[in-house]
C-alpha positions in Angstrom: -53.9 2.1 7.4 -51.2 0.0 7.7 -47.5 1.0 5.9 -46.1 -2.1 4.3 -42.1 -1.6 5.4 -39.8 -2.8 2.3 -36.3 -3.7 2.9 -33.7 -1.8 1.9 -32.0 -2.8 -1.1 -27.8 -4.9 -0.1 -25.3 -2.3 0.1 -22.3 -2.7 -2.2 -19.4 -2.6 0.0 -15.9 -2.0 -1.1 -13.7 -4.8 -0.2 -10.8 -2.8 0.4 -13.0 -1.5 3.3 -13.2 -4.6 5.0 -9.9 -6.6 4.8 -8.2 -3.1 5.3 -10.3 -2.9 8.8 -12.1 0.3 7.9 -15.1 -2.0 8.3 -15.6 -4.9 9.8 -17.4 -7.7 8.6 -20.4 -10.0 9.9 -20.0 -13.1 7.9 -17.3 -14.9 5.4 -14.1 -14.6 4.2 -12.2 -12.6 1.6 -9.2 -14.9 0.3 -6.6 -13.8 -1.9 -4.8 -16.3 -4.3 -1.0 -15.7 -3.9 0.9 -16.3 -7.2 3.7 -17.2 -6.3 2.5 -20.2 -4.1 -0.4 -21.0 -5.8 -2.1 -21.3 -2.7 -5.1 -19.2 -1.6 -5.4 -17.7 1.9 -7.7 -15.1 3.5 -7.1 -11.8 3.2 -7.4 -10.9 7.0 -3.4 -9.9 8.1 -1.9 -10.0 4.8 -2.8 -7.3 3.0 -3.4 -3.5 3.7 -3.6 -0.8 1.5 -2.3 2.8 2.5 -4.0 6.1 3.7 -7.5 5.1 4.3 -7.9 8.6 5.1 -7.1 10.5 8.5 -8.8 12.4 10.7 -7.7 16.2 10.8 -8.4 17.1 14.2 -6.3 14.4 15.4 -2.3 14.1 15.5 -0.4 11.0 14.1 0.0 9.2 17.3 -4.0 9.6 17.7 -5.1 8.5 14.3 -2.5 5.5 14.6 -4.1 4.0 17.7 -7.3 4.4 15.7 -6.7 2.3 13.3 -4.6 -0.5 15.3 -8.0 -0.6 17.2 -9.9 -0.9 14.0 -7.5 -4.1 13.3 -7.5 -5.3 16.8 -3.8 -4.9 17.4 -3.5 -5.7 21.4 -3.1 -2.0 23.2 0.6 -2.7 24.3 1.8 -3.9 21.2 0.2 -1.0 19.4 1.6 1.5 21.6 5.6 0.5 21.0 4.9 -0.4 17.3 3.3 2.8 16.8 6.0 5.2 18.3 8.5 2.7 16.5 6.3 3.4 13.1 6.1 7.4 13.5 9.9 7.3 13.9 10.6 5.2 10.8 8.7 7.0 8.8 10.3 10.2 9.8 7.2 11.8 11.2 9.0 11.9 15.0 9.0 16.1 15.2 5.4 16.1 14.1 3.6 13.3 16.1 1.6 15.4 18.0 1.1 17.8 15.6 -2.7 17.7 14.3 -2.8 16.1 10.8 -4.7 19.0 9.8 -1.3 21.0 9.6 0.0 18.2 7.6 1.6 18.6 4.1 0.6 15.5 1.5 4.0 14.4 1.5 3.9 14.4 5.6 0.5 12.3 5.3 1.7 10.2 2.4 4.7 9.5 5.4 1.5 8.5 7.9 -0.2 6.7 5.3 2.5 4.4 4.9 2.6 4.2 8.9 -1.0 3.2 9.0 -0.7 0.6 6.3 2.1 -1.1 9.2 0.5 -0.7 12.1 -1.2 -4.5 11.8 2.6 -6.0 11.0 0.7 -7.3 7.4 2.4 -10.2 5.3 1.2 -8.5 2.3 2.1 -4.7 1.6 -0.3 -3.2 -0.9 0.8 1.1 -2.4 -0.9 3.2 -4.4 1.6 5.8 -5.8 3.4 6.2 -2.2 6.1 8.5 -3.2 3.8 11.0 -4.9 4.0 14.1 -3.1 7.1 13.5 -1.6 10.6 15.5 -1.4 13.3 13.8 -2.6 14.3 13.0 0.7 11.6 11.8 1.3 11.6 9.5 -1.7 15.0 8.5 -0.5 13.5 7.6 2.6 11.2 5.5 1.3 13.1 3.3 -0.9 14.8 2.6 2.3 12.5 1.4 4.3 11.1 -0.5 1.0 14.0 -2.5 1.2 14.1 -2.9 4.9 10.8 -4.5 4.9 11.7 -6.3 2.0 14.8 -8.0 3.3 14.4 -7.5 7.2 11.2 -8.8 7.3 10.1 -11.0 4.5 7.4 -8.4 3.4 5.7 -8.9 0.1 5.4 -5.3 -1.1 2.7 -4.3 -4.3 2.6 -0.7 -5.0 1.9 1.1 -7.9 4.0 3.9 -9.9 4.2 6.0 -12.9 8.1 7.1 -11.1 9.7 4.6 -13.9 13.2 5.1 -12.1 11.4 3.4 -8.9 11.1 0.1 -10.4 14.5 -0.1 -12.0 15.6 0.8 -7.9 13.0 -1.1 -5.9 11.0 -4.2 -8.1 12.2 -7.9 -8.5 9.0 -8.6 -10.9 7.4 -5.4 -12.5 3.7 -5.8 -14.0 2.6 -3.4 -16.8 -0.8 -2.3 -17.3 -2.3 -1.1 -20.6 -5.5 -0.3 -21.0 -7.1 -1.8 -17.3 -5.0 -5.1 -19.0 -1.8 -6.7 -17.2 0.5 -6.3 -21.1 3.9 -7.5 -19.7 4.6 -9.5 -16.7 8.2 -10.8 -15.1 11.8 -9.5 -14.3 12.8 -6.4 -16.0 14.8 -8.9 -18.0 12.6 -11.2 -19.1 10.5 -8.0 -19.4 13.0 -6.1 -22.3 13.4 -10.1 -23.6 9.6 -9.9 -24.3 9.9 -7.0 -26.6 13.2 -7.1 -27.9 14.5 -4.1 -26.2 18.6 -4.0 -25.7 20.4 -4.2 -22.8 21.5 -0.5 -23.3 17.7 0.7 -23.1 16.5 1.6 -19.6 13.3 0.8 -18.5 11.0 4.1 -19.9 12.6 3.0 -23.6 10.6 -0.7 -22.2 7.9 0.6 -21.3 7.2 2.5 -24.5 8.0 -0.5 -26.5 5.3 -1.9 -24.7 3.3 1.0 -25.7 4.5 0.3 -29.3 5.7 4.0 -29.5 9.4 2.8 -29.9 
């Protein structure tokens, strides 16, 4: 008796696994349509999205080289940017420290390391300062608007810190309900709802929520 072999059934594949380099992929392309130029482009080196996840038994320096592997990053380029990276992100003490002995605030620090280590054009964070120290925070915001400036980096992250985006964001978008609500300047943003110029941007964003 012969078994009949049935294929399996296409695997759904998160895309943030592949343009992030966590996988690789076989065939086409992933392209991301930039707003402000109109213009769509691949995804591949623009964009990369923060702590993928690390691996315990290994320390920062370790898990770095990982994932600049992953992405292809030339081994002597990776080696300086990584060191560089560690430092910036204030992680210099702990680099050979396991990440197993890691506090989240220390791997929210290497997350936002690994998320650099490919030089992207195209920033992407998912609540980056959560779990943070102030100091940390502080650190952050920093380096924000050093890759902002410096660099030229596009930066997209996420927050429910309200205070961030009056610090950090030249456009702000505000989500209600999985639905973009509000989209522009935090002026044109208040100018949409009426709000004064005395109200900060929580009294904005409850307007938005119709609670003011």
């Amino acid at each position: 008796m012969s078994k009949q072999w049935n294929k399996p059934p296409e695997m759904n594949i998160d895309p943030k696994k592949k343009y992030t380099a966590t996988l690789t992929t076989d065939k086409g392309e992933i392209v991301l349509e930039l707003f402000a130029e109109k213009t769509p482009r691949t995804v591949n080196n623009f964009v990369f999205l923060a702590n993928q996840g690390f691996y315990d038994n290994l320390n920062a320096r370790q898990n770095l080289s990982f994932y600049a592997e992953l992405a292809e990053v030339p081994s002597g380029v990776a080696k300086e940017r990584i060191e560089k990276l560690i430092d910036m992100v204030g992680l210099g003490a702990k680099r050979d420290v396991k990440v197993r002995a890691y506090s989240r605030g220390m791997k929210q620090r290497l997350g936002i390391a690994q998320s650099l280590v490919r030089d992207p054009k195209i920033l992407i964070l998912d609540e980056p300062t959560q779990g943070i120290d102030p100091e940390g925070t502080r650190d952050f915001r920093e380096l924000i608007r050093m890759l902002s400036k410096e660099k030229g980096m596009t930066i997209i992250f996420t927050t429910h810190v309200l205070y961030e985006i009056n610090k950090l964001c030249d456009r702000v978008a505000i989500m209600m309900n999985g639905k973009i609500a509000g989209i522009g300047t935090i002026p044109e943003l208040r100018k949409q709802v009426n709000a004064t110029e005395g109200e900060d941007f929580e009294q904005v964003f409850l307007r938005y929520q119709g609670v003011v």
